[in-house]
C-alpha positions in Angstrom: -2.2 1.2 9.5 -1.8 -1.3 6.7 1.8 -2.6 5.5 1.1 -3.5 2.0 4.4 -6.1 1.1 4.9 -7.2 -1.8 7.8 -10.1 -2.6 8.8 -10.8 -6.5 9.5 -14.3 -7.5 11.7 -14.6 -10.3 9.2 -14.5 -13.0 6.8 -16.6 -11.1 4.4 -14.1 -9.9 4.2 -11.6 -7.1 3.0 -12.3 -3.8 1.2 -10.0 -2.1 0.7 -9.6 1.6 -1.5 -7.1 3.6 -0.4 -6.6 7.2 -1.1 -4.0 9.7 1.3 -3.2 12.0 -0.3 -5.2 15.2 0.1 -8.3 12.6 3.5 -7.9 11.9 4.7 -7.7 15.3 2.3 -10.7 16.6 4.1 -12.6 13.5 7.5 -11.5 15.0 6.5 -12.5 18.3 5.4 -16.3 17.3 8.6 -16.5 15.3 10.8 -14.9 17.6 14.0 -16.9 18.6 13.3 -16.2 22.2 9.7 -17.6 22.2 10.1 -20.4 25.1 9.3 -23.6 22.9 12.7 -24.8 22.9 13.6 -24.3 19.0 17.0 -23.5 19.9 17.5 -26.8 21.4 17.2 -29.3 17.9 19.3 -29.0 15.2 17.1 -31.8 12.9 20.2 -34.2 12.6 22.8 -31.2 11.9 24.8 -32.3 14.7 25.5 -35.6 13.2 25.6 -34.7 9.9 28.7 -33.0 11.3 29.8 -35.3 13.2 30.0 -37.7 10.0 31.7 -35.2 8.2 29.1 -35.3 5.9 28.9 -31.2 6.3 32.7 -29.7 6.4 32.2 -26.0 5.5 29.7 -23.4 4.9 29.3 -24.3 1.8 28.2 -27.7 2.3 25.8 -26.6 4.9 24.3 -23.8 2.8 23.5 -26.1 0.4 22.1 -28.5 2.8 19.4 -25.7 4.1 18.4 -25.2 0.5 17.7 -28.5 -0.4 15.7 -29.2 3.1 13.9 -25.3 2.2 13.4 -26.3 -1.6 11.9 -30.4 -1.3 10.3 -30.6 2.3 9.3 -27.3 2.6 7.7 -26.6 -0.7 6.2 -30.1 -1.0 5.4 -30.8 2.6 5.4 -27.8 5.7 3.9 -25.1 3.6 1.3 -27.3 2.1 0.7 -28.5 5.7 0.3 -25.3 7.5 -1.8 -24.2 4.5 -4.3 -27.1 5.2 -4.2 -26.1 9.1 -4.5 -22.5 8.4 -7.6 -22.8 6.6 -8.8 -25.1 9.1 -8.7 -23.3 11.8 -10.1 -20.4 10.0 -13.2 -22.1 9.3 -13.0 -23.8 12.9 -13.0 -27.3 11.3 -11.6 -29.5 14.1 -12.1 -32.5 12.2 -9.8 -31.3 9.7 -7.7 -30.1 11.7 -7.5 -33.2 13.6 -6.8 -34.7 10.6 -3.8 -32.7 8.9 -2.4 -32.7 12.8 -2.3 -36.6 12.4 -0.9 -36.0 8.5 1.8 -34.1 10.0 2.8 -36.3 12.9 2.6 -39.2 10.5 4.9 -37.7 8.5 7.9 -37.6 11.3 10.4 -40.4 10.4 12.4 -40.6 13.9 11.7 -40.3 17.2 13.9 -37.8 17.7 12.0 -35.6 14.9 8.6 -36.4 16.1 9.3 -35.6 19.8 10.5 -32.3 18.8 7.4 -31.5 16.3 5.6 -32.4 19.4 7.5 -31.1 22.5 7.5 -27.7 20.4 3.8 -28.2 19.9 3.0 -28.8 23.4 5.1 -25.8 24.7 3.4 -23.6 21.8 0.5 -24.5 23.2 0.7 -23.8 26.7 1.6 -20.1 25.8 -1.1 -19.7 23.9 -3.8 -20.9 26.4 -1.8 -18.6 29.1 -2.2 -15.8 26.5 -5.6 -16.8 26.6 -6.3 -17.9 22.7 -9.4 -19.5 23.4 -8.8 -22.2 20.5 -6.1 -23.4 22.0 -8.2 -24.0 25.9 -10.6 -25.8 23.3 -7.8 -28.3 21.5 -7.5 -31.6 23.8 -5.4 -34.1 21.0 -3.2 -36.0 23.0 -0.4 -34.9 20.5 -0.1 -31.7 18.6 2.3 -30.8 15.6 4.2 -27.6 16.1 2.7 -26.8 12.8 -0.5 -26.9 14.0 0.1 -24.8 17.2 1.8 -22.6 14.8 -1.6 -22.5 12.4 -3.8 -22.1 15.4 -1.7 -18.6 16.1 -1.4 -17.6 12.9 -5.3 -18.0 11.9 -6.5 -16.8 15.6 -4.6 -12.5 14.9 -5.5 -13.0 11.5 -1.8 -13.1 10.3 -1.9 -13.8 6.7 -0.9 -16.8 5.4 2.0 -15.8 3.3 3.2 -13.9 6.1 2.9 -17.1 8.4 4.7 -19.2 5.8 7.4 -17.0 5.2 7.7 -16.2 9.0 7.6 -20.0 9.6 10.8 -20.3 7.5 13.1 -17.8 8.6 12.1 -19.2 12.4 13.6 -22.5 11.1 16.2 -21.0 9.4 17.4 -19.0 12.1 17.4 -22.0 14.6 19.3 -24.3 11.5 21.9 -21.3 11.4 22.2 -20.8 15.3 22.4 -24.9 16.1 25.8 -25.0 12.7 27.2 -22.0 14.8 27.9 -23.6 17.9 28.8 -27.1 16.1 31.0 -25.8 12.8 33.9 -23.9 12.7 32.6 -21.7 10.8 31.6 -17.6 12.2 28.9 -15.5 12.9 29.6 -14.2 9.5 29.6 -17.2 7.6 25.8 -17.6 9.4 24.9 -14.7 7.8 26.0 -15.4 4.2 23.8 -18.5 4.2 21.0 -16.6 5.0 21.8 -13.9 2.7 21.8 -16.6 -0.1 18.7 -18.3 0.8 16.0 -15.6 1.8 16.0 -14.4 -2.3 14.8 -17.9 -3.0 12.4 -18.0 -0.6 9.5 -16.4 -2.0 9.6 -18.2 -5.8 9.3 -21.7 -3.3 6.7 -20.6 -1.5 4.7 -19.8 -4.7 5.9 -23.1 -5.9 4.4 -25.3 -3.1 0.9 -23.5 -3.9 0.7 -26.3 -6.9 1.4 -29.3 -4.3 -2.1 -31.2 -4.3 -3.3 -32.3 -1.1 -2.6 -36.7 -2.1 0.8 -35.5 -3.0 2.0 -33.4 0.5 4.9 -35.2 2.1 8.8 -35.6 0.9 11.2 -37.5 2.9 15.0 -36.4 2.1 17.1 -40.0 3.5 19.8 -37.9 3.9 18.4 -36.0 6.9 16.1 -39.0 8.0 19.8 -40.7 8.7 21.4 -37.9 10.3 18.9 -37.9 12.7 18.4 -41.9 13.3 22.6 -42.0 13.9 22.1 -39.0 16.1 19.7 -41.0 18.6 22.8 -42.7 19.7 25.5 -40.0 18.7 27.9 -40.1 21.8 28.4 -36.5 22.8 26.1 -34.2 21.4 25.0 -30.6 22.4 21.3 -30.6 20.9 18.3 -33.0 21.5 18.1 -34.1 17.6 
């Protein structure tokens, strides 16, 4: 059975997606906050954000999320995952190889590129246990989670709006879950970020399709900060 989905973007077009069912729940699966990659255990400088008091409410941090969503996302990890994608499709390793090294390249901390790579890793390791042959055939010494996440994505033939919006909501839900246990701010609260965001989703996602491949890559300071002062936060509950 085919799910025909279709997502309006504010007067920038419509994407389309074709899923069957077996797709959709594969695509739930690899974005699922229980898949054992240890998402839940960054929070992408969050925690010292904070801990500066740079973030005080939910409306700081709701408009935090949209600005990572609407610059890195639309001008960097969809574009990425859209190179991968297609590489893997056409079983190109040395482009894959090479947008891997992009991606990695593009990690300004070392807390942000241990966990693009510890999630890689762990991705990884499923999928050879799960028996997705590309992934017994990969042997880079360091793999993006992005291109774990491509490899999956391309192998069930998930398409790649799907994977892209999937990819997003898998980062927002782990953004929302690492604020919860940091802010005082509810469950609730959570839930009205995400209600706000998820509309605007779709026009980005059509907007990073005009991102040429010399131009992927953004850097947002603010974030690249949070994270460097979080390497040697004193007390902190997540691992970035």
């Amino acid at each position: 059975m085919i799910i025909h989905m279709s997502t309006a973007t504010n007067m920038m077009g419509i994407i389309t997606m074709n899923i069957d069912q077996l797709q959709l729940v594969q695509l739930l699966q690899l974005t699922s906050p229980s898949l054992p990659i240890g998402g839940f255990s960054w929070s992408q400088g969050t925690e010292s954000a904070i801990d500066q008091g740079w973030l005080k409410d939910e409306a700081d941090y709701g408009r935090w999320l949209h600005g990572i969503i609407s610059t890195v996302f639309v001008n960097q990890e969809w574009p990425l995952l859209r190179k991968l994608y297609g590489a893997w499709q056409q079983q190109d390793l040395d482009q894959v190889v090479h947008w891997n090294r992009y991606a990695l390249a593009l990690r300004e901390t070392k807390e942000l590129y241990l966990e693009d790579t510890q999630m890689g890793a762990a991705l990884l390791r499923l999928m050879r246990d799960l028996e997705y042959h590309p992934a017994r055939q990969w042997d880079e010494n360091a793999t993006s989670y992005l291109t774990a996440f491509a490899l999956a994505a391309a192998e069930k033939n998930i398409p790649l709006d799907a994977a892209s919006t999937g990819l997003a909501w898998s980062w927002l839900e782990n953004q929302i879950a690492a604020a919860l246990k940091t802010f005082p701010m509810g469950q609730t609260a959570g839930q009205r970020i995400f209600h706000h965001i998820a509309p605007r989703i779709a026009p980005l996602l059509e907007q990073s399709r005009d991102v040429a491949d010399e131009d992927i890559g953004f850097s947002l300071p603010g974030v690249v900060l949070a994270s460097m002062q979080h390497e040697r936060q004193y007390s902190r509950l997540f691992r970035s």
